[in-house]
N, C-alpha and C positions, 0 to 999 in steps of 0.2 A: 734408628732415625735420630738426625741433632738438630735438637731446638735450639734455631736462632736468636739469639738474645740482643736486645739494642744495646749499642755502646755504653760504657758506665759514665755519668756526667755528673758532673758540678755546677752547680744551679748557682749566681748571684744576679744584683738587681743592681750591677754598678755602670754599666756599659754606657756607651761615649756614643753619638754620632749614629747612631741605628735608627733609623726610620721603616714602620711598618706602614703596608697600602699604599706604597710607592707606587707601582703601578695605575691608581684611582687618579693619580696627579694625569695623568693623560687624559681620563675624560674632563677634570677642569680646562685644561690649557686647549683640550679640542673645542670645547663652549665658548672660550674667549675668543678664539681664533675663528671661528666660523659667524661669531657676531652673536649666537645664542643670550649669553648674557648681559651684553647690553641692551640687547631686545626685551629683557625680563625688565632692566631699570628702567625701561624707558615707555613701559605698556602701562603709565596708571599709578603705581603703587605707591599709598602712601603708608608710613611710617612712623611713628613718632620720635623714634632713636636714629639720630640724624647720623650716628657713627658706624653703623654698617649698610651698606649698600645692598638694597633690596633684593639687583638682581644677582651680587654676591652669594648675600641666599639663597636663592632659589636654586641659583646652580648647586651649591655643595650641596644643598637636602638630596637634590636630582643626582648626584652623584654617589652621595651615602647610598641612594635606594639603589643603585647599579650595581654597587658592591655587595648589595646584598640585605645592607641595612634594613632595620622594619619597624624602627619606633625612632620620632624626634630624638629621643636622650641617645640614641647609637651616634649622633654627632659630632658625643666624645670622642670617638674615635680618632675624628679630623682634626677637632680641637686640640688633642695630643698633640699633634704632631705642626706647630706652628712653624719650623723651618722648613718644612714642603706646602702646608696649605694655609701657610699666612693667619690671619685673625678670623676664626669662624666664631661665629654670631653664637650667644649663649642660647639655651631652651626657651625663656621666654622672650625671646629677641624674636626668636623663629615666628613661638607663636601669635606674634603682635602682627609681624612680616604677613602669614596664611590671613590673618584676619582683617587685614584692611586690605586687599587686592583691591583696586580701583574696577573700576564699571567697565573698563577698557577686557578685564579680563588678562588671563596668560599667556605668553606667544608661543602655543605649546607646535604649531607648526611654523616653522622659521625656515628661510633659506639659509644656507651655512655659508655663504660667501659666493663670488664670483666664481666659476667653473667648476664648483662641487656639486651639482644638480641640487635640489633641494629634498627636505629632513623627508619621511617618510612619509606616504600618503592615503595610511590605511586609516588615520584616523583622522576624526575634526573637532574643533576646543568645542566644547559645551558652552552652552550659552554663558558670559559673563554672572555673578550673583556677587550681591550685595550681602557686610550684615546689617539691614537697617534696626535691630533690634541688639539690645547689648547684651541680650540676656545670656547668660554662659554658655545654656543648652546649642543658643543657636549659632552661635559663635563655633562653638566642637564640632560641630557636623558642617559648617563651612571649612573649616581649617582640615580637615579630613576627605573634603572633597577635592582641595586643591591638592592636598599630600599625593591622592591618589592621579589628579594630573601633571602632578612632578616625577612620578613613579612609571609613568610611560614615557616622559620627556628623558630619563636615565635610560627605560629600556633603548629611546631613539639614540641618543649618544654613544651608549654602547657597541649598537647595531653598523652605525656611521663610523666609529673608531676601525671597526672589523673588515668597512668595506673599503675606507681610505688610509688605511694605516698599518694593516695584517696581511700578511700572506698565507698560503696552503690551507692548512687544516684549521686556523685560530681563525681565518676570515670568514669560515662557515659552518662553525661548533656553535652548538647552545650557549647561551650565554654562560652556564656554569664552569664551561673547559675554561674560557678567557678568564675569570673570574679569581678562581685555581691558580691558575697557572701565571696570570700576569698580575691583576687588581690589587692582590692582596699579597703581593713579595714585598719579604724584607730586603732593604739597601742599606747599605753606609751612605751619610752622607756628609761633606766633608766639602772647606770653605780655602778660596787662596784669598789671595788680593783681591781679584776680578772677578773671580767668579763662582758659584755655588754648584758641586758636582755630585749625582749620584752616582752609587758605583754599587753593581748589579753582582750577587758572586759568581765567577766566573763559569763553576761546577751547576748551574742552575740551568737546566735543556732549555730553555725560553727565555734565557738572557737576551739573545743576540734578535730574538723577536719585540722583545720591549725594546730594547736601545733604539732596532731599527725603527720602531714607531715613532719615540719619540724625535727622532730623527729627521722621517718624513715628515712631522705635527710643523717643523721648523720652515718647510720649503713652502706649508699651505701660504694662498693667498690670502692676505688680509679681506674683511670685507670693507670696501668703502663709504667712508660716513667717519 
């Protein structure tokens, strides 16, 4: 019998232009595009850090938890990567964001635009809450409440990417296949004059399924407003 052995490699930390969780970039740009996250800036919330957009945040935490994510600090992840996911909001940015939700509550069921039918409808937002007390305790357990309804707002994006944007067997795997397979691929990413391009490796069987998503993500309707 020959045991197979993995190629021999040379390991450095100098590499150019390599974006990880490329794939993640699809459920932001599907939340903009379906009007998700303006719904988030616009349901209430106030802030005291006037420099990130509340519903900014909500969406990338809802997108961290899609990919998998399971604690605030995994943000880093997105954070890393500021030439695909822009300025993501530091840890306690977040936690400021979870803890002043306004009264209005989260728009954790949203319609996602003109002819997309609307987000799923197995669930309904919990009633709005307040922290009227400032005390830490109760502040934690508010901010943990809303995690976990951002954490279903990721599973609906997800669920929505698979049904307006995937074909064959990626349009109706557990969330773990897409995850695998598309979420978390690495890309080159790589800048002209005009425009900023990812470039997916060609040898990867589910190249040609992200492109094409990203692809369709371009022809959605905007929502109007």
């Amino acid at each position: 019998m020959v045991t197979a052995l993995c190629p021999k490699i040379v390991v450095s930390a100098d590499g150019r232009g390599v974006v990880g969780h490329a794939g993640a970039r699809l459920l932001a740009d599907l939340a903009d595009a379906t009007g998700l996250t303006p719904g988030f800036s616009d349901a209430g919330l106030r802030v005291r850090d006037a420099g990130h957009d509340p519903g900014r945040v909500a969406v990338d935490l809802a997108v961290l938890l899609a990919d998998g994510g399971a604690t605030i600090s995994d943000l880093a992840v997105l954070r890393n990567e500021p030439d695909l996911f822009g300025a993501v909001a530091s840890d306690p940015t977040v936690w400021r964001v979870l803890s002043n939700v306004g009264e209005s509550g989260w728009p954790v069921c949203v319609t996602p635009g003109p002819g997309h039918g609307n987000w799923p409808g197995r669930r309904r937002p919990r009633p709005a809450r307040v922290c009227p007390s400032r005390r830490r305790q109760d502040c934690q357990s508010l901010v943990w409440s809303w995690i976990w309804e951002l954490a279903l707002t990721g599973i609906d994006l997800l669920a929505w990417t698979q049904h307006l944007l995937l074909d064959g067997e990626l349009a109706v795997a557990e969330p773990k296949k897409p995850r695998y397979r598309l979420l978390r691929v690495a890309t080159r990413l790589t800048r002209t004059a005009r425009q900023t391009r990812l470039r997916i490796a060609g040898t990867w069987p589910w190249a040609t399924d992200l492109a094409t998503a990203f692809t369709r993500l371009t022809a959605l309707l905007r929502p109007i407003g």
